[in-house]
Short mmCIF file of the C-alpha atoms (twelve columns), coordinates in Angstrom:
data_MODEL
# 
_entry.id   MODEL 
# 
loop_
_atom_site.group_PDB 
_atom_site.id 
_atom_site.type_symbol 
_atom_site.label_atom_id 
_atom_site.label_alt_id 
_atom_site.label_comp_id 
_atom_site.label_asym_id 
_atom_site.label_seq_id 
_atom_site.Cartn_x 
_atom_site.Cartn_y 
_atom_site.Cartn_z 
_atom_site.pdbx_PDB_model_num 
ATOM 1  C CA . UNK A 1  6.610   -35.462 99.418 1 
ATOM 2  C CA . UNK A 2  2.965   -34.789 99.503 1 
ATOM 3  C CA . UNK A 3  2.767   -33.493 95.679 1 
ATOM 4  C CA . UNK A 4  4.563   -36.407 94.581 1 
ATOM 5  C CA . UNK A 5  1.759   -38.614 95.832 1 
ATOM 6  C CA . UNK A 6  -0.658  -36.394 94.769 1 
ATOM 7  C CA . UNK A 7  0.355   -36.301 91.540 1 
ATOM 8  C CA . UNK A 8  0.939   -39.612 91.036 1 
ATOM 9  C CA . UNK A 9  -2.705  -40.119 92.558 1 
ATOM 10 C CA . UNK A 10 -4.539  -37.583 89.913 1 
ATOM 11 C CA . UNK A 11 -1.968  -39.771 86.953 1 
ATOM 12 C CA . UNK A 12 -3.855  -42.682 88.149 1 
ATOM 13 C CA . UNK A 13 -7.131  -41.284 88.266 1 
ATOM 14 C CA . UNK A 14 -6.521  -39.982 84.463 1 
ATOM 15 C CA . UNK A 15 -4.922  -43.175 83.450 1 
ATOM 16 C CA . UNK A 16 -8.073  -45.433 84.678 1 
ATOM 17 C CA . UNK A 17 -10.896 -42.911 83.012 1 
ATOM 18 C CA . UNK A 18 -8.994  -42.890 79.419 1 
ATOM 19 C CA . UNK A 19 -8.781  -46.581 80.073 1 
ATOM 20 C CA . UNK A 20 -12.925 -46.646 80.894 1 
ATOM 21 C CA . UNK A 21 -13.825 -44.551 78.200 1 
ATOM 22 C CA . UNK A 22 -12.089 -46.492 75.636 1 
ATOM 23 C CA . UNK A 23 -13.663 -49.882 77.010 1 
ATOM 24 C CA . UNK A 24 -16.826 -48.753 77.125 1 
ATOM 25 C CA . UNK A 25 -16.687 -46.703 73.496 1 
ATOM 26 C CA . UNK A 26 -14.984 -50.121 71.936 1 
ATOM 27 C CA . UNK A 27 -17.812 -52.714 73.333 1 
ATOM 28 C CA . UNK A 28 -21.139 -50.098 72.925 1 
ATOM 29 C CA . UNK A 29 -22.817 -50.930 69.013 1 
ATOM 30 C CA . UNK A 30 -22.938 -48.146 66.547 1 
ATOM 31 C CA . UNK A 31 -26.593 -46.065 66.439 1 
ATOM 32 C CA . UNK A 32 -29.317 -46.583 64.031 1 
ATOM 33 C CA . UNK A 33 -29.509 -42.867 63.249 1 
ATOM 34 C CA . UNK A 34 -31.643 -41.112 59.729 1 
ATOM 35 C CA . UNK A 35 -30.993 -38.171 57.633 1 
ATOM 36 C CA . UNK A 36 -33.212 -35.889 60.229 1 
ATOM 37 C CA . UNK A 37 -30.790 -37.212 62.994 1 
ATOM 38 C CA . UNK A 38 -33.674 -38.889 64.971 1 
ATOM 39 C CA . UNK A 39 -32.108 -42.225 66.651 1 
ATOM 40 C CA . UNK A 40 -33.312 -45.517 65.988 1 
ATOM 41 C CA . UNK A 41 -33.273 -48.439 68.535 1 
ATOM 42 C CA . UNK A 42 -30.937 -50.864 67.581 1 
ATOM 43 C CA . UNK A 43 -33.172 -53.772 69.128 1 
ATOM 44 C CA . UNK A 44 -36.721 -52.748 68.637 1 
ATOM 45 C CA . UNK A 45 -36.557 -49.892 65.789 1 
ATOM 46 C CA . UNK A 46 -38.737 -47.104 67.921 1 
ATOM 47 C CA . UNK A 47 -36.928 -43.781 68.319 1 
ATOM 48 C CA . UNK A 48 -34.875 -43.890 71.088 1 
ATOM 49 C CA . UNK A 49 -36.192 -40.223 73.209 1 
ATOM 50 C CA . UNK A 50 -34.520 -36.981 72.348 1 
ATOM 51 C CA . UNK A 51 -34.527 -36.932 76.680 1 
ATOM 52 C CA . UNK A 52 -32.284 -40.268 76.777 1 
ATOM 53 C CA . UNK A 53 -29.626 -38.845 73.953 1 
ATOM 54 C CA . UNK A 54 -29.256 -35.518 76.116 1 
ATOM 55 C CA . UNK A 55 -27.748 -37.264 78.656 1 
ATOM 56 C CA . UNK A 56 -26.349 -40.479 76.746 1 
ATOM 57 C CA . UNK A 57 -25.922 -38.509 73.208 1 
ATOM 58 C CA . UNK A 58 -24.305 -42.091 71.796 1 
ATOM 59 C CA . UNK A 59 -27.473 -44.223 73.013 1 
ATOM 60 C CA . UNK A 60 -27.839 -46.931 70.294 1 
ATOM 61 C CA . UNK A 61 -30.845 -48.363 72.296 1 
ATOM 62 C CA . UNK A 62 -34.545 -47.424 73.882 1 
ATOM 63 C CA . UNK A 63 -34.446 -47.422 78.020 1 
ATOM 64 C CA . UNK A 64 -36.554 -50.505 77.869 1 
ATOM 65 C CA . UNK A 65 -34.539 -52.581 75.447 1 
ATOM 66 C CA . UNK A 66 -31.201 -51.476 76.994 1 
ATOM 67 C CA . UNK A 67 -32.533 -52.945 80.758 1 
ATOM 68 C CA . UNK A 68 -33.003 -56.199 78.670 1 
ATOM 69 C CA . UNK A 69 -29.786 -55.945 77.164 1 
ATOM 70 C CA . UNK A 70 -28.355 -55.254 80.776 1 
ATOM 71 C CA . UNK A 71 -30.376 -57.725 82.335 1 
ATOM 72 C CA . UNK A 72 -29.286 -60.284 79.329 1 
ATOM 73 C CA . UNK A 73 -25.353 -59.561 80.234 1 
ATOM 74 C CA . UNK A 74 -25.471 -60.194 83.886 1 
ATOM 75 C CA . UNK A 75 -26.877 -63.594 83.648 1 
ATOM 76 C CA . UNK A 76 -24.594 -64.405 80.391 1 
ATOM 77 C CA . UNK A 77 -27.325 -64.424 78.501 1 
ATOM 78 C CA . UNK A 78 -25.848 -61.837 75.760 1 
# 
């Protein structure tokens, strides 16, 4: 009985990160990106940094304008 519930547990687990990813790919704007493949902020047009896109490689905004975007979404202000 054991690997029934386990496997039903690690279905689950797959089930609700397919479900995440394709929230948060669905609701996240398209990047502003040019022919040399540099990224554009979507909110304030400076290059979002080549450090940011290595570990969010779809970025479509700068650190600063994305904390106002976040900050602008908790208090319904989006």
């Amino acid at each position: 009985m054991p690997d029934l519930f386990d496997r039903a547990s690690e279905l689950e687990e797959q089930q609700r990160q397919r479900a995440l990813s394709a929230h948060a790919t669905m609701h996240q704007p398209a990047q502003d990106k040019d022919a040399q493949g540099r990224v554009w902020c979507i909110d304030c047009g400076e290059q979002v940094s080549p450090k940011r896109l290595v570990l969010l490689p779809n970025a479509p905004r700068c650190v600063d304008c994305q904390k106002i975007a976040e900050l602008r979404s908790r208090h319904g202000m989006a």
